[in-house]
C-alpha positions as CSV (number, residue, x, y, z in Angstrom):
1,X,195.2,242.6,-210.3
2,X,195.8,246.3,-209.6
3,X,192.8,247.0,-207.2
4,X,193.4,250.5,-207.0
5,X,193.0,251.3,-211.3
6,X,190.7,247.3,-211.8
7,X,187.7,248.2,-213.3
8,X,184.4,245.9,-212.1
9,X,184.2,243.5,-215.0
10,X,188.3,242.6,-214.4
11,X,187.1,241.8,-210.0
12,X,184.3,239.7,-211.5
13,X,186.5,237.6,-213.6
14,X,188.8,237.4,-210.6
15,X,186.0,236.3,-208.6
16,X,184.9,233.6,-210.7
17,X,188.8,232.4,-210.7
18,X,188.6,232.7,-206.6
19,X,185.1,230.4,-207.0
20,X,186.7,227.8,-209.2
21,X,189.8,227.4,-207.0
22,X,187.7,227.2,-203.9
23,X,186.2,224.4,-205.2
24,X,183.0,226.1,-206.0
25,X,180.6,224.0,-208.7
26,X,180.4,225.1,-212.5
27,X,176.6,225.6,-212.0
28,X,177.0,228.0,-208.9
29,X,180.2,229.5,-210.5
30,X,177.6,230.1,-213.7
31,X,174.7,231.4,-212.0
32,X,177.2,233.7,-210.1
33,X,178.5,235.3,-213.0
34,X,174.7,235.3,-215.0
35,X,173.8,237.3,-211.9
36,X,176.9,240.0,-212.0
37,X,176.7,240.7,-215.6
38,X,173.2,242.0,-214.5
39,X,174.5,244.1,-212.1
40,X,177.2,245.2,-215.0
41,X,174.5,245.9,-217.4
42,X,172.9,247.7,-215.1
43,X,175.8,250.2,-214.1
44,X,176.6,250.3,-218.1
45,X,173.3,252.4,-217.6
46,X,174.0,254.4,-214.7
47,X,177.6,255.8,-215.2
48,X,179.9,256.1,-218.1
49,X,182.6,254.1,-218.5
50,X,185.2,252.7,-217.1
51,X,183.6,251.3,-214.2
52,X,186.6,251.5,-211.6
53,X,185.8,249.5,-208.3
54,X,187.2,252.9,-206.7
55,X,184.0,254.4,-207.9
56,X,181.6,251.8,-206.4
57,X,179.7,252.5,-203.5
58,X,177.3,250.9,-201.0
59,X,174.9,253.7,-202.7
60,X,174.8,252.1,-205.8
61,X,174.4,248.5,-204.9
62,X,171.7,249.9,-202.4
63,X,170.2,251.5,-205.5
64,X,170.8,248.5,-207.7
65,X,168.7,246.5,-204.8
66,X,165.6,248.7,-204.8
67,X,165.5,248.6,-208.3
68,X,165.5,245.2,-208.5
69,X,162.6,244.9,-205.7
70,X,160.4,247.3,-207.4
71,X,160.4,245.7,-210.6
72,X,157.2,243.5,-210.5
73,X,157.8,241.1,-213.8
74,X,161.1,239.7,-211.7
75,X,160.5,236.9,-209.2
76,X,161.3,236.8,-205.6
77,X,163.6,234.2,-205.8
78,X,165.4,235.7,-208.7
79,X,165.8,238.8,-206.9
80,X,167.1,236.8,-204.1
81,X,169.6,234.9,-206.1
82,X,171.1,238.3,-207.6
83,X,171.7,239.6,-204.5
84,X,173.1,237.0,-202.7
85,X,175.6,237.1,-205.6
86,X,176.1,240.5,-205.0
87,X,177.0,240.0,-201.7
88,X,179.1,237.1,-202.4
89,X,181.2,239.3,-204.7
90,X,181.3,242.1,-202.3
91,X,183.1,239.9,-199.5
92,X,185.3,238.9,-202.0
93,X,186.1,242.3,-202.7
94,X,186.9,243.1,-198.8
95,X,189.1,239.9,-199.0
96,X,191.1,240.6,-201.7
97,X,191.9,243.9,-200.3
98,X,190.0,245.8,-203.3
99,X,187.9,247.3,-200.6
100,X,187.9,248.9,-197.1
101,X,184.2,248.1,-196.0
102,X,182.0,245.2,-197.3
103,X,179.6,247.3,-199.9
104,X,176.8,244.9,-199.1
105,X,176.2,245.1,-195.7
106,X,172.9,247.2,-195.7
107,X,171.3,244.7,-198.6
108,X,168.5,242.8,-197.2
109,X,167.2,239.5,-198.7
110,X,164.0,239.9,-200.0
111,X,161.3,237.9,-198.1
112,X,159.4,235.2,-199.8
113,X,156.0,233.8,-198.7
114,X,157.3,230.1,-198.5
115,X,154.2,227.7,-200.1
116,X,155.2,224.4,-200.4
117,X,154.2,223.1,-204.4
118,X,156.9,220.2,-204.5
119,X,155.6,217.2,-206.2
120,X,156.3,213.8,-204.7
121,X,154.6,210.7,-205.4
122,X,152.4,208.8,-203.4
123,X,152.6,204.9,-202.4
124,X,150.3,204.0,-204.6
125,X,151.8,205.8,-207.6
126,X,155.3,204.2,-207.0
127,X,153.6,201.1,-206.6
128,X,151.9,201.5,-210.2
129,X,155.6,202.2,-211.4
130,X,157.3,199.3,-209.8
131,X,154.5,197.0,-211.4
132,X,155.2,198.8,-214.9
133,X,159.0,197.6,-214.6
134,X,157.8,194.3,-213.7
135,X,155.7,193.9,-217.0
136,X,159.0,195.5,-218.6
137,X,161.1,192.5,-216.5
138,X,158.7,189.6,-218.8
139,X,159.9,191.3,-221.9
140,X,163.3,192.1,-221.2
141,X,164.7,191.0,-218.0
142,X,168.0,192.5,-218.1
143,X,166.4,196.2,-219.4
144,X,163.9,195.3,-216.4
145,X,166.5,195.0,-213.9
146,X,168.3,198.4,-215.2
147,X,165.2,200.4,-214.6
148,X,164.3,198.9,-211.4
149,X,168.2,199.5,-210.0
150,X,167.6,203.0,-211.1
151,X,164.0,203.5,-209.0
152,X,165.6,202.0,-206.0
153,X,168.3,204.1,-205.7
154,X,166.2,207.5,-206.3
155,X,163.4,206.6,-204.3
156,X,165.0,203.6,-201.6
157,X,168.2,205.9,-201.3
158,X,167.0,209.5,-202.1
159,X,170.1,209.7,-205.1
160,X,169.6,212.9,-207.5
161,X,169.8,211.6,-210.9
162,X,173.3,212.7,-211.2
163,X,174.1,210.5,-208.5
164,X,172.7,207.3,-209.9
165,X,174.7,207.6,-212.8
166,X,177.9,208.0,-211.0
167,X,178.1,204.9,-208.7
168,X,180.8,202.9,-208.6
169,X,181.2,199.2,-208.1
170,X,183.4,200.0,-205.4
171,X,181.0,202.5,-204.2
172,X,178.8,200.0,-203.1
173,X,179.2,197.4,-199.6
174,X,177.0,194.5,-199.7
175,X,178.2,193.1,-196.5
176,X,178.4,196.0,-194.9
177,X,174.9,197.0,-196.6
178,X,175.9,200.7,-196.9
179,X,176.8,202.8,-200.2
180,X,179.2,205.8,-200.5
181,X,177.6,209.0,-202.9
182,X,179.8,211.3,-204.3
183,X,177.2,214.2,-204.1
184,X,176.6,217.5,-204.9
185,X,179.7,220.4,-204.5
186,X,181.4,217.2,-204.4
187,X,180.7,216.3,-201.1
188,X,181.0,213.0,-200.0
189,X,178.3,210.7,-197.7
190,X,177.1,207.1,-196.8
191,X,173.7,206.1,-196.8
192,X,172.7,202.4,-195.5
193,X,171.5,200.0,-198.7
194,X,167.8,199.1,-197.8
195,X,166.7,195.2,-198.3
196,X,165.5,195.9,-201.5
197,X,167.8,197.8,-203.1
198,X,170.5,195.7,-202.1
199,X,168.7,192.2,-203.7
200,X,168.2,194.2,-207.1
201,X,171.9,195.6,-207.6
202,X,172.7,191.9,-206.7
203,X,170.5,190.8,-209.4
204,X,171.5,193.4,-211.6
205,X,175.2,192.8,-211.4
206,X,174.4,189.3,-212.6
207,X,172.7,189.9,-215.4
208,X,174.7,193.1,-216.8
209,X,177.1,192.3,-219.4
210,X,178.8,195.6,-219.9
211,X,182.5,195.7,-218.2
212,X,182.7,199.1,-216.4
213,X,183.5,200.0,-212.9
214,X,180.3,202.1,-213.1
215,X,177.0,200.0,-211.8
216,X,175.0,201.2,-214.4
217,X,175.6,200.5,-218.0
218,X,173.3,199.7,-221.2
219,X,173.6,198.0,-224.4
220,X,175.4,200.8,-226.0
221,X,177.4,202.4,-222.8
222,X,179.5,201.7,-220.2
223,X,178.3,204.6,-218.3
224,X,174.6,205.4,-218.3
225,X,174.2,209.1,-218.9
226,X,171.4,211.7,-216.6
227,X,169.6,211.8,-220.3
228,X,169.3,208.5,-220.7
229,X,167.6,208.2,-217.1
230,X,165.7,210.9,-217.6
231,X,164.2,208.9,-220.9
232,X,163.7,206.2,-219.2
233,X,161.4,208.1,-216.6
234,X,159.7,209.9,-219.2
235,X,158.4,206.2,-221.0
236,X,157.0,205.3,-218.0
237,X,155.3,208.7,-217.2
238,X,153.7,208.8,-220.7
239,X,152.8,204.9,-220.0
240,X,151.1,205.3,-216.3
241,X,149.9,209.2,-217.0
242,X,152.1,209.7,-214.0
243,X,154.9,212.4,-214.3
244,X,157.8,211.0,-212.8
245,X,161.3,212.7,-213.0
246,X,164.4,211.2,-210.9
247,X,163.5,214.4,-208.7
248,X,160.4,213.6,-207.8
249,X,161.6,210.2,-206.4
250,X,164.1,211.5,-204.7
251,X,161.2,214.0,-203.1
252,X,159.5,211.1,-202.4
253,X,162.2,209.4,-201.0
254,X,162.4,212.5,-198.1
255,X,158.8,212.8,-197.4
256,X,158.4,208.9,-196.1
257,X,161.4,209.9,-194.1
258,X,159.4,212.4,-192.8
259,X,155.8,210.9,-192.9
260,X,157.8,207.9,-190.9
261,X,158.9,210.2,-188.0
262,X,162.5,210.1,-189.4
263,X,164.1,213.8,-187.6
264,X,164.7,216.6,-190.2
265,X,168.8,216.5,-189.1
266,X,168.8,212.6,-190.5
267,X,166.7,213.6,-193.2
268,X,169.1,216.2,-194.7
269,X,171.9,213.7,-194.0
270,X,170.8,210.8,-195.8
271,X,169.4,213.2,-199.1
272,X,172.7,215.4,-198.7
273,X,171.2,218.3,-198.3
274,X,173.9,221.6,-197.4
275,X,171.1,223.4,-195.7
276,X,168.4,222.0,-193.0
277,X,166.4,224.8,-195.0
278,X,165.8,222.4,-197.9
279,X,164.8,219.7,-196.0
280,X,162.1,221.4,-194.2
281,X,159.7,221.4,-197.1
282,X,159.2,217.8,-196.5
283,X,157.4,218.6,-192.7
284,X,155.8,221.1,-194.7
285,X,152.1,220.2,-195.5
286,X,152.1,220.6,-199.4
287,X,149.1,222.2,-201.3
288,X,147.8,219.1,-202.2
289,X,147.4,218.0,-198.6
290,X,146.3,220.9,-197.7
291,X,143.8,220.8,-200.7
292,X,142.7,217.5,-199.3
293,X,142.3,218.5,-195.8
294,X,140.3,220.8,-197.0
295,X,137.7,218.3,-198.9
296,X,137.2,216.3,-195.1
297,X,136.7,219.7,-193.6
298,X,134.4,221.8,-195.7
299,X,130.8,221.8,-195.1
């Protein structure tokens, strides 16, 4: 690419190229470009075309920020996520060489008044569940088992849903009672099989009949799918008037961590979390907690 005469939408399709051989994830390499064809929209508006990346100031991007802050019917976070592609883009634009300066350095993130509304399920509620897959187990032992090997590893392990579905028979260490996860961005961790979870995918293994090297498999596949979990969860939230996701486990999963005096470091290790950031939502008192507290207190 000539970055003297490339116009902006040329450095953005470079930069998506740069994402995908830096390993970057189709979602974030997605969201990324969602995000910069806003920005492209938005210059389409501003100046006539071509848009040469000689033309492009830290002006306009300074611009493009306030208008995106002053616009009411966008959410923080969204704002957020635009920029930070912004100035993902305009380091990769100093890399490259297509610019002298980094355009973005006077954009500030926009600051969000952190409540925490994440929805995790209580020890009662899991306990309803777990009895739910038992009554399943007298009807069906074998579609029993399934279910109950996919609760234990979201909320024994802390998997995402994604996860689940992509274990391995060789993944998996019975004597050494640990399990490896090929997480999210691709990143790889171990995370110590719990009592529990280790009986069931014993049991399981026995009964499944399906010939795959993945662990979980059903009548009709020899590699469960994240829609046919997510099914599966949705029968049983329409059954116990309970919503439970795979998420929502896996939140619950992190908050007996947590509740348990478990350190928010080891936390983010065992759920694989890239940023300590997520994981501090779990210390956080939730509204429902606070809702309660509230209740005891008021006179």
């Amino acid at each position: 690419m000539n970055t003297a005469s490339a116009t902006i939408s040329q450095s953005v399709e470079s930069f998506k190229t740069y994402l995908f051989k830096n390993d970057k994830s189709l979602n974030t390499i997605k969201s990324y470009s969602q995000d910069l064809n806003h920005f492209l929209k938005w210059l389409h508006q501003r100046y006539e075309q071509p848009h040469l990346i000689s033309m492009l100031t830290s002006t306009d991007l300074k611009d493009y920020e306030r208008q995106l802050k002053s616009d009411d019917s966008i959410a923080p976070t969204t704002v957020n996520r635009r920029l930070v592609a912004l100035m993902k883009w305009s380091e990769f634009l100093l890399t490259v060489g297509s610019t002298s300066v980094n355009l973005s350095n006077n954009i500030k993130i926009k600051r969000i008044q952190k409540q925490n509304n994440i929805r995790w399920l209580t020890r009662k509620e899991v306990g309803r569940l777990l009895h739910a897959i038992e009554l399943t187990k007298q009807q069906n032992y074998k579609k029993g088992m399934l279910h109950q090997t996919i609760v234990y590893l979201a909320v024994n392990l802390g998997l995402r849903v994604q996860e689940i579905c992509n274990v391995r028979i060789i993944d998996i260490d019975i004597q050494k009672e640990i399990i490896r996860i090929n997480g999210k961005g691709d990143k790889h961790r171990i995370t110590p099989l719990t009592e529990n979870t280790k009986d069931t995918i014993v049991n399981w293994l026995k009964v499944r009949e399906q010939e795959s090297e993945y662990l979980l498999v059903s009548s009709k596949s020899n590699h469960l799918t994240t829609r046919a979990v997510q099914h599966i969860f949705k029968k049983y939230s329409n059954l116990l008037g309970i919503e439970i996701t795979p998420h929502s486990l896996r939140h619950t999963y992190c908050k007996q961590l947590a509740e348990h005096g478990v350190d928010i470091q080891s936390i983010a290790d065992l759920a694989g979390h890239s940023s300590i950031e997520t994981t501090r939502v779990y210390v956080t008192p939730s509204i429902q907690e606070l809702q309660n507290a509230l209740k005891r207190t008021e006179f």
